[in-house]
C-alpha positions, 0 to 999 in steps of 0.5 A, spaced: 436 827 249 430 823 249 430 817 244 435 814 240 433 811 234 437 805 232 438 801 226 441 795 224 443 795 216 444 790 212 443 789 204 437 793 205 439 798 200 433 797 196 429 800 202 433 804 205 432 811 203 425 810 205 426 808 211 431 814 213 426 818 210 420 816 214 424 817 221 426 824 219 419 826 218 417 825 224 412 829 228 417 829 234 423 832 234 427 830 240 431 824 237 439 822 234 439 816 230 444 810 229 446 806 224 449 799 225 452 798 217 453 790 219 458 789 213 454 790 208 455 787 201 451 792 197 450 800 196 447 801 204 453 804 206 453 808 201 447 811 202 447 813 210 454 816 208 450 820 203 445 823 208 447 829 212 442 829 217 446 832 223 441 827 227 444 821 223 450 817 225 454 811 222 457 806 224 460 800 220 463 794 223 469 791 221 465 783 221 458 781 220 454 780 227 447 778 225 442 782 227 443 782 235 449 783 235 449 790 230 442 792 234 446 791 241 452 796 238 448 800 237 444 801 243 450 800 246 451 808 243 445 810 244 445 817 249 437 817 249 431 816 255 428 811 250 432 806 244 426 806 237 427 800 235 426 800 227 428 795 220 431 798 215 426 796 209 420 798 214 417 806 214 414 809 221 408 813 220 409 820 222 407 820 229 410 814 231 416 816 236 410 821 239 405 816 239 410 811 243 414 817 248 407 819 250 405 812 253 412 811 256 412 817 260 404 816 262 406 809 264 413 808 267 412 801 270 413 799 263 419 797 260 419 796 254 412 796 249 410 797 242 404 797 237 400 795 231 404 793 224 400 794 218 404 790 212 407 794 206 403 795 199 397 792 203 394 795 209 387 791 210 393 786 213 393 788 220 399 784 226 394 786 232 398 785 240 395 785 246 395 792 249 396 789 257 402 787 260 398 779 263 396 779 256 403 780 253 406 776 258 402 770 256 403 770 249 411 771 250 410 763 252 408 763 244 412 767 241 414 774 240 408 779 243 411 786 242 414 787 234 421 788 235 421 793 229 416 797 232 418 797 239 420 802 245 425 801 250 427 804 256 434 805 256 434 805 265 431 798 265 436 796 260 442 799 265 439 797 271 438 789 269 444 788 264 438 785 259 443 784 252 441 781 245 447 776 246 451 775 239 451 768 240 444 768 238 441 764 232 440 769 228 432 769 226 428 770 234 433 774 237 428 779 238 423 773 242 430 771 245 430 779 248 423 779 251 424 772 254 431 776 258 426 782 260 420 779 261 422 778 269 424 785 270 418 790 267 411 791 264 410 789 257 405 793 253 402 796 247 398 801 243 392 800 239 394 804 234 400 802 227 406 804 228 410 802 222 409 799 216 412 792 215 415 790 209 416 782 207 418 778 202 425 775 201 430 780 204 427 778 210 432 774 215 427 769 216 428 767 208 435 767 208 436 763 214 435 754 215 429 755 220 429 747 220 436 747 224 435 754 227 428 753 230 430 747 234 436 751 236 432 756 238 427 752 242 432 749 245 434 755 249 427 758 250 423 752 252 428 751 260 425 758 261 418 757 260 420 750 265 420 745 259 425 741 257 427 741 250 425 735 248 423 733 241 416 733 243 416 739 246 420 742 240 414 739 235 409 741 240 412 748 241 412 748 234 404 747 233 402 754 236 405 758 232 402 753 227 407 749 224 404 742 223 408 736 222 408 731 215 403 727 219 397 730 223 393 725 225 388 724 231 393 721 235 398 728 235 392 733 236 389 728 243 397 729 245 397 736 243 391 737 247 394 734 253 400 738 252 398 745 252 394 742 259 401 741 262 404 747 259 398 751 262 399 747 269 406 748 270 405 757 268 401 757 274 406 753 278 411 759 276 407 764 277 409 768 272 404 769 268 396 770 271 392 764 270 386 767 267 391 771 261 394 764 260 388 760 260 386 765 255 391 764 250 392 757 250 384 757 249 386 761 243 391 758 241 387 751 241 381 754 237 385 757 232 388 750 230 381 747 228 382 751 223 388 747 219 385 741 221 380 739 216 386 740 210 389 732 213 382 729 213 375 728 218 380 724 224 384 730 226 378 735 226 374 730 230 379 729 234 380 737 237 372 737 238 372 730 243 378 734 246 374 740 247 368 737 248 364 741 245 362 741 237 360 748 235 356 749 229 360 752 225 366 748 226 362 742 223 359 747 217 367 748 216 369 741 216 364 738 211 366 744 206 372 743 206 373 735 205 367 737 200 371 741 196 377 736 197 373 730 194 371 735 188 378 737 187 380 729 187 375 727 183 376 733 177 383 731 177 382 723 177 377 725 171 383 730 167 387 724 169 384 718 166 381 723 160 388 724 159 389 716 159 383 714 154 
């Protein structure tokens, strides 16, 4: 068997049908499929008992794990060379278990890798990931850098290293919790090609969760791995990347961001892990695309990221002033419907 499809399910009965129908559609024809039904509470069992692809195969466990805990007894299961991560409200273009087993078998130094997701119902969205695996490796420090639902395994290296999603696991990031356990082990990667068509809105986990208390908690167990303690500071800072800004954003909070991200970029180098030149890459990144959520709290905090960068592009000042224009013009048409109003 070369590649085990596995699925963790769970109330997706909406979307269901289309994503079974998408993975049995492909162009390669070499794969078994596991659904992991994780106690569902609408017709999704239904469904999978109702395709009789000899390909498919149900399981349904007797309590809900959450979404590691289902993916691993299904991995758990799987027979083949390669394990295809797939959502079950997502859809597979034709080709993609051909697109991902043929870059598994012309790179065998590489574990694990993925491709590039285009959002369902809106295909001018495209999630772009870096292809190589320094890239790949930097941008874990910051988030997830290969889409879980479009990801490729090799089974070898999941036996070799004993690499498991934990049912510990919060229940929202346990897919960047897994790369951050395999990273040490193997080459990430991905192609530049999409691979899957994402399907958002409030089904997804990320919505039903209370991400104030489980992100800290995630954080909580990721921060010591990249050599920083869970601080409250660094849990806020952390948070910023993605970004998540606090309540209050003044100059202050982006001079110690900045200093922060000096830090976090002196310690990687210590550690060795990631190469120098992909990190500062990605801090760079990162800090510049910040600017672009300054301007909405006012001139100190913008102001405060061009000292902090010492330069003071052009385009960035342009965005400045239009953005606080267009602020003053919303304030004063409101304080005129306001005291029209009043009169």
């Amino acid at each position: 068997m070369k590649v085990s499809v596995v699925i963790p399910v769970y109330n997706k009965g909406p979307f269901l049908k289309e994503c079974l129908d998408s993975v049995f559609a492909q162009t390669f024809p070499d794969f078994e499929v596991i659904a992991v039904d994780d106690c569902s509470t609408d017709n999704c069992l239904e469904i999978l008992r109702s395709c009789h692809d000899p390909r498919l195969r149900v399981v349904q466990l007797e309590r809900n794990m959450g979404p590691a805990g289902a993916a691993q007894r299904g991995m758990d299961l799987a027979q083949g060379e390669y394990i295809v991560r797939m959502d079950a409200d997502d859809m597979m273009f034709p080709d993609r278990i051909g697109t991902q087993v043929r870059f598994m078998d012309a790179h065998p130094e590489v574990g694990v890798s993925g491709g590039q997701v285009i959002l369902f119902g809106d295909e001018s969205i495209t999630w772009r990931y870096s292809l190589e695996n320094e890239a790949c490796k930097a941008d874990l420090i910051f988030g997830v850098p290969i889409s879980q639902g479009a990801s490729i395994l090799r089974a070898s290296v999941l036996e070799r290293t004993g690499v498991r999603y934990a049912d510990e696991w919060p229940r929202v990031a346990e897919d960047w919790l897994f790369m951050i356990e395999l990273s040490p082990h193997t080459e990430f990667g991905n192609v530049d090609v999409p691979l899957i068509h994402y399907r958002r809105g409030a089904h997804n986990i990320k919505h039903t969760q209370n991400m104030d208390v489980l992100g800290p908690e995630v954080l909580r167990s990721a921060l010591p791995r990249f050599g920083l303690e869970p601080t409250e500071e660094n849990i806020r800072f952390h948070n910023m990347n993605i970004p998540v800004l606090p309540s209050e954003v003044n100059a202050a909070l982006i001079r110690n961001y900045r200093r922060w991200l000096n830090e976090l970029e002196g310690i990687q180098r210590a550690k060795g892990s990631v190469s120098p030149e992909a990190m500062h890459a990605r801090i760079a990144s990162t800090w510049n695309r910040l600017f672009y959520h300054l301007p909405a709290y006012g001139f100190a905090p913008a102001l405060e990221h061009f000292r902090s960068s010492a330069h003071w592009p052009m385009d960035r000042v342009i965005y400045l002033f239009k953005v606080r224009l267009r602020a003053w013009v919303t304030a004063a048409r409101n304080f005129a419907k306001g005291a029209a109003l009043n009169a």
